[in-house]
Structure formats: structure tokens, C-alpha cells
ZAMARGU-4260 file (C-alpha; in steps of 0.2 Angstrom, whole numbers, plus 5000, padded with zeros to 4 digits):
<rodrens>
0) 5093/5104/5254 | 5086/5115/5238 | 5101/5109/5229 | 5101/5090/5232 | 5082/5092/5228
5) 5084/5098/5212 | 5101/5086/5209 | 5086/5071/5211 | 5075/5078/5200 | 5087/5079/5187
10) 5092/5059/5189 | 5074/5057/5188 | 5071/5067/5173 | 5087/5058/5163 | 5081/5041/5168
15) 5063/5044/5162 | 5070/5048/5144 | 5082/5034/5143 | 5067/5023/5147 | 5058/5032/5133
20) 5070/5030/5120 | 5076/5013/5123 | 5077/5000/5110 | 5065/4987/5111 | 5075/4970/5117
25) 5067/4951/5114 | 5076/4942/5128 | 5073/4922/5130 | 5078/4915/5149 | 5093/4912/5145
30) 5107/4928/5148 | 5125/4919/5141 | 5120/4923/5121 | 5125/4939/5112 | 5110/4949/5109
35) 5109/4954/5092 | 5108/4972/5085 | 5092/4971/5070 | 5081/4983/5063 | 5064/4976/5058
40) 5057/4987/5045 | 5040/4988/5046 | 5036/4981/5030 | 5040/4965/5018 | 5057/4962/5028
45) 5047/4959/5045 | 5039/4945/5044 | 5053/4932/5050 | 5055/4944/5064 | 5034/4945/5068
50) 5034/4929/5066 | 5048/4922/5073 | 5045/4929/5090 | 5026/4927/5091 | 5029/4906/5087
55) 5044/4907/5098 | 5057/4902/5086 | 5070/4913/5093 | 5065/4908/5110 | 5066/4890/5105
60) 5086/4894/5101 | 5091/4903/5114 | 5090/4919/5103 | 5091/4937/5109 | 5088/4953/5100
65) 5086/4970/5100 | 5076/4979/5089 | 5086/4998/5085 | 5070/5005/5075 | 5065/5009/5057
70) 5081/5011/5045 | 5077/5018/5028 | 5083/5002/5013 | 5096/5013/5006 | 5105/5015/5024
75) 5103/4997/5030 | 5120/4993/5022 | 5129/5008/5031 | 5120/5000/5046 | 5128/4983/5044
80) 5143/4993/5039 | 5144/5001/5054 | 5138/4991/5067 | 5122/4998/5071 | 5115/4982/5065
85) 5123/4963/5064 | 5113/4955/5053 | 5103/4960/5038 | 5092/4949/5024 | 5098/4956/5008
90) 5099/4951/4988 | 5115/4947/4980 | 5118/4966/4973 | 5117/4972/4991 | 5130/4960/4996
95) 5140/4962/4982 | 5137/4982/4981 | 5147/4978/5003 | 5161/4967/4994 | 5167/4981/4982
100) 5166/4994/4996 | 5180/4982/5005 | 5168/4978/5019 | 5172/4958/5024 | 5152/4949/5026
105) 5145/4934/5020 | 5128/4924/5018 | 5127/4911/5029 | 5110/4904/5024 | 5099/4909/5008
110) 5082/4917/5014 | 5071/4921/5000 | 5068/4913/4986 | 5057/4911/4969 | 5041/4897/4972
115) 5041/4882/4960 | 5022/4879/4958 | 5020/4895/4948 | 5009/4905/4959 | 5012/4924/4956
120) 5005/4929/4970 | 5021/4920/4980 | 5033/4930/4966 | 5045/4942/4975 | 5039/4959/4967
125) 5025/4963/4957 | 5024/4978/4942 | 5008/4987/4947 | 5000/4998/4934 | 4981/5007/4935
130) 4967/4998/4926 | 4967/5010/4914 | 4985/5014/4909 | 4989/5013/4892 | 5004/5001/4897
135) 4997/4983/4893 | 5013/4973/4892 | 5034/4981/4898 | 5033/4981/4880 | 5024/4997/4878
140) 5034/5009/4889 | 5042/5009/4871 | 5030/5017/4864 | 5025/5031/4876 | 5025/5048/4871
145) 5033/5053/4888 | 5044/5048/4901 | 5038/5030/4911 | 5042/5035/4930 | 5042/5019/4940
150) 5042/5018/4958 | 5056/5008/4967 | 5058/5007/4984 | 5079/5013/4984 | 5091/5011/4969
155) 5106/4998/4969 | 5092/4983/4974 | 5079/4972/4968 | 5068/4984/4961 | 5078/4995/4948
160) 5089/4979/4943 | 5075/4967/4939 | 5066/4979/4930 | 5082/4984/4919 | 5082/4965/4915
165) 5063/4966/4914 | 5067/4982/4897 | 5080/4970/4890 | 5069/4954/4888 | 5057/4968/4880
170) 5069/4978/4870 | 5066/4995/4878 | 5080/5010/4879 | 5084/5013/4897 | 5082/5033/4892
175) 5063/5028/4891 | 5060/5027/4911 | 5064/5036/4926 | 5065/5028/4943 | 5056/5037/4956
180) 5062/5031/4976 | 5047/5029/4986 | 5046/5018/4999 | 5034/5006/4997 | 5020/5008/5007
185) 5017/5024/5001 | 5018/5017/4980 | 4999/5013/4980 | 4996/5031/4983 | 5008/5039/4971
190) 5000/5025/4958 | 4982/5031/4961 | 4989/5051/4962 | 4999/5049/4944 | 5013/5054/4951
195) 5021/5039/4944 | 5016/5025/4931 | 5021/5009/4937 | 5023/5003/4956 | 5036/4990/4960
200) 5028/4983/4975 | 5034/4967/4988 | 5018/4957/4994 | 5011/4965/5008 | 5009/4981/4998
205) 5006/4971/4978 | 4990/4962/4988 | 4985/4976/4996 | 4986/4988/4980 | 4976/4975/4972
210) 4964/4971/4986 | 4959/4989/4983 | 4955/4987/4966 | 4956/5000/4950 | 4977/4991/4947
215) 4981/4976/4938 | 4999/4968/4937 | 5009/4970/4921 | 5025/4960/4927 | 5030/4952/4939
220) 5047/4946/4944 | 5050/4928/4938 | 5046/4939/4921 | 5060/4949/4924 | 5071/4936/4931
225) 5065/4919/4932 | 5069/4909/4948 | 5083/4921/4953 | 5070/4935/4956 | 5068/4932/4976
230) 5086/4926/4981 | 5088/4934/4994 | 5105/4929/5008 | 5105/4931/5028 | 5120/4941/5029
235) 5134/4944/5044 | 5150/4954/5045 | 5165/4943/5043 | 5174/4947/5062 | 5154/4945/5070
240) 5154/4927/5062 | 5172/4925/5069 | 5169/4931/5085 | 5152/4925/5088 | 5150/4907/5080
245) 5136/4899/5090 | 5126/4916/5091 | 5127/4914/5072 | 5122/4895/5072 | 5108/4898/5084
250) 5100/4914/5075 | 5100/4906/5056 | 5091/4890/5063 | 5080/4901/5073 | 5076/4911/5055
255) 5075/4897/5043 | 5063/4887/5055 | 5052/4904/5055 | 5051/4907/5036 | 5049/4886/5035
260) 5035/4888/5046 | 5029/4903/5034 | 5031/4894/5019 | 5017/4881/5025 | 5005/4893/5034
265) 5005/4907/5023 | 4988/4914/5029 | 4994/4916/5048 | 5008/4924/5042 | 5000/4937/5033
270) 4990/4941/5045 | 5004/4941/5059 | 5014/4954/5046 | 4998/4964/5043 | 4996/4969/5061
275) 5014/4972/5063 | 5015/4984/5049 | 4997/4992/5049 | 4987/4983/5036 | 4973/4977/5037
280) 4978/4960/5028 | 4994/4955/5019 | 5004/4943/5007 | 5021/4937/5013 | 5036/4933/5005
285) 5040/4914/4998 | 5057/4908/5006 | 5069/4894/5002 | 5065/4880/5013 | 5081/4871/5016
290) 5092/4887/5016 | 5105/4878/5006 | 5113/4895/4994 | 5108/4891/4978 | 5123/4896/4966
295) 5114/4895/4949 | 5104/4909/4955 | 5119/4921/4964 | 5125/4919/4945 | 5112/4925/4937
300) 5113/4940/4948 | 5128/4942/4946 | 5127/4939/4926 | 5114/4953/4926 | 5125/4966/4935
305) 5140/4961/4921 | 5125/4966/4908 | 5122/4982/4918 | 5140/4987/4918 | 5140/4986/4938
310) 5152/4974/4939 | 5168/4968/4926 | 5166/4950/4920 | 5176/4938/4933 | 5176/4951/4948
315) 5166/4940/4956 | 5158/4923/4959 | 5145/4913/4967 | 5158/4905/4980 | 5165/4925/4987
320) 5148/4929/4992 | 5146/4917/5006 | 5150/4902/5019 | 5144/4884/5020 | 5151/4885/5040
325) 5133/4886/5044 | 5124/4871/5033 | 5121/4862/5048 | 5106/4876/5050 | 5102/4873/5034
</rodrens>
């Protein structure tokens, strides 16, 4: 009896903890669709998924999810890679930084994008200095008398690209800076601490750093890279898309009808994302609103990386990068 006793106990005990560490699903009715394996960073990246479940987008489509946790940016890619995750937003160099590494994905649907009315604070990334930094235009990290160390939230993305772009357009060495990987809601703080010079923040954190005051912006990234600076693609491996088409279909609708919806109700949106990721208000990204995969700007990225000797000149072009199977999304 003892034994049997302690036997239950022990089913008990390993249920509790299942229960505990178990992902966090967002199930509509229906139980036919595959459920999708996402992480939803809480930062800039989130705010399709807040969003898209508190307006019931992915309900509205039939979508299922399950939310793995908190991958770090420089592991999202080994994610995807691997499985743990089917679907991630990423820029061009991501996806292209996957195609050398010989793993099959493509964008299905472009998500984020540059705005055309020449608000800034829509840009995709803002260069954060403090008030009273020395640096009063990219052009003066020339002529420092040290080192510029500049925040980034991983290497191999947006953040260190752009801004190589951003020393070219103003003739500075490359030997002049030193990039610094700090995720970034913690870049405000090393900012204010001088443990680095610049901070290359995504909106949440860029209007929260200046919300707070004592920072000004030096750059931002239509300075660095005109209307390619917030290309971002939704991005799937190859055998997913094969083997699940109509999840596919369903989820990019699902997601462009949410960043759509965030495009024209900007305010709700930062405030949906800044009680998701812990602040008290927020900025949100500016997305494309058609979806349609805007090949002047995979180009340009593509261009850029050429310059940067990441890629040879013809490895790739626009047309490798992604599908059209889903425009009916779009």
C-alpha cells in the first residue's frame, strides 16, 4: 500500500511540472489546423503577435499557436533551423545569412517596411546618442579620439549592417567603432551608464529612451538606408510550406491583417505592445500594407552585403529569396 502511495505521488509530482513548464498555446475552436511553433520575443517583434490575438486575427483564420518562450536574436535562426520554431519575421541578411548555410526557406509575404510620409518616428531603428555627446552628426565618430562603441542588438542583422552603410555615406574607417551586443531593452541603460556611445534602438525602446529625456537621435535608418531600412520578410522552411500550404495561407493573412490593422491604429498598438513587453508606453513598427515583396529593396540589401564583402556579386538575387504561392494573402 506504502508503495503504491508513494508510486501516485510521484505521477502527481511529474504532472505538476509538466503543467508548469508547458508552452503557452493560442488555440481558436477549430482542432483540424496545424499549430504553429513561434517564439514571441518580448520586445519590437511582438507586436503582430500581441496584437494579433487580442483583435482576434488569428482567431478570425482559423490560426493556432504555441508560444516556445524567449529566444535570444542571434539563436532565432538555429531555431527556424532546427524546428523549434516554424516561422520567423526577419530582414533580408537573415534570410540570406539561412540560404548560404544550405537551409531551404523562403518569404512568403513582406512584413516590415519603410513609411512614405517621412515621419521618423515610424523609421525602423533609431541612432541614440546622449544630449551631450560630442557626436553631432555619423560624421564625427571620425574624429574621435577613441574608439565609438555602439550598441546592437546581435551581429549579422539590421543594426550592424545599416550602420556600416550609415559610415560609408559618411566616409568613416570601419576601425573607428566597435559593436557592442546588447539586447535592446537594456541599451538605454548602458547609454545613460557610458558603457557605450551610441544605441541602435527599434521603436518601443528609441521612444522610450527619448521619452526619458537627456538623448537626442543622430541617425536614423532611412539615413542609413533609404526605404530599404525596414524590409523585413515572414519567413517558413521550404518542407513546412510544402507540407502545410493552407496553415501557411491562413497564418500570413492572419499576420498582414494585424500589422494592416497596426498601421492605421498606431496608438493601440503601442499600448497593446507596451503591456506585453513591460513598458509603460511604446512605439511600434511601420509594416508594408499590402505584403506584396518589394524587390527594389531585397536589392539594395543585397547590394549592401556585396559592399560589405558578405556576399560575391550574383550569389544571389531578389527572386531566390522568396515565393509569390501566397499573394492571394497579400
Amino acid at each position: 500500500m506504502e508503495k503504491k502511495i508513494k508510486l501516485l505521488l510521484i505521477a502527481v509530482a511529474i504532472l505538476v511540472v509538466a503543467l508548469l513548464v508547458r508552452p503557452v498555446f493560442y488555440a481558436t475552436e477549430s482542432n483540424e489546423n496545424y499549430t504553429l511553433k513561434a517564439s514571441v520575443n518580448k520586445d519590437c517583434s511582438g507586436t503582430p503577435w500581441f496584437v494579433g490575438v487580442e483583435k482576434g486575427f488569428f482567431k478570425d483564420e482559423g490560426v493556432n499557436f504555441v508560444d516556445v518562450g524567449q529566444i535570444a536574436a542571434p539563436q532565432r535562426n538555429l531555431a527556424l533551423t532546427s524546428g523549434q520554431i516554424d516561422v520567423e519575421d526577419v530582414d533580408p541578411q537573415q534570410l540570406v545569412n539561412l540560404l548560404k548555410a544550405g537551409v531551404k526557406v523562403k518569404g512568403v509575404a513582406q512584413s516590415g517596411d519603410e513609411p512614405t510620409d517621412g515621419d521618423i518616428n515610424k523609421e525602423h531603428m533609431h541612432w541614440v546618442v546622449l544630449e551631450n555627446s560630442s557626436l553631432k552628426t555619423p560624421g564625427d565618430i571620425a574624429r574621435q579620439d577613441k574608439i565609438v562603441k555602439i550598441g546592437v542588438i546581435s551581429e549579422g542583422i539590421c543594426a550592424d549592417t545599416q550602420n556600416n552603410a550609415l559610415l560609408r555615406k559618411y566616409n568613416v574607417s570601419k576601425s573607428k567603432i566597435e559593436y557592442v551586443v546588447i539586447p535592446d531593452p537594456q541599451q538605454e541603460q548602458a547609454l545613460r551608464q557610458g558603457l557605450i556611445d551610441i544605441a541602435i534602438l527599434h521603436p518601443p525602446f528609441y521612444f522610450a529612451a527619448e521619452k526619458h529625456g537627456g538623448v537626442r537621435v543622430l541617425a536614423s535608418s532611412k539615413d542609413a538606408f533609404k526605404g530599404a531600412g525596414g524590409t523585413t520578410l515572414l519567413v517558413f522552411r521550404e518542407d513546412f510550406i510544402k507540407e502545410n500550404p493552407e496553415t501557411v495561407r491562413k497564418f500570413t493573412k492572419a499576420y498582414k491583417d494585424t500589422e494592416k490593422w497596426v498601421n492605421r491604429n498606431r496608438v493601440e498598438a503601442g499600448i497593446l505592445t507596451a503591456k506585453d513587453i513591460g513598458l509603460t508606453e511604446a512605439a511600434v513598427h511601420y509594416y508594408s500594407n499590402t505584403g506584396k515583396i518589394n524587390t527594389s529593396q531585397l536589392q539594395y540589401w543585397i547590394d549592401s552585403l556585396v559592399t560589405d564583402g558578405q556576399l560575391k556579386k550574383g550569389e544571389f538575387k531578389p527572386e531566390d529569396l522568396y515565393t509569390d504561392e501566397f499573394k492571394d494573402t497579400w
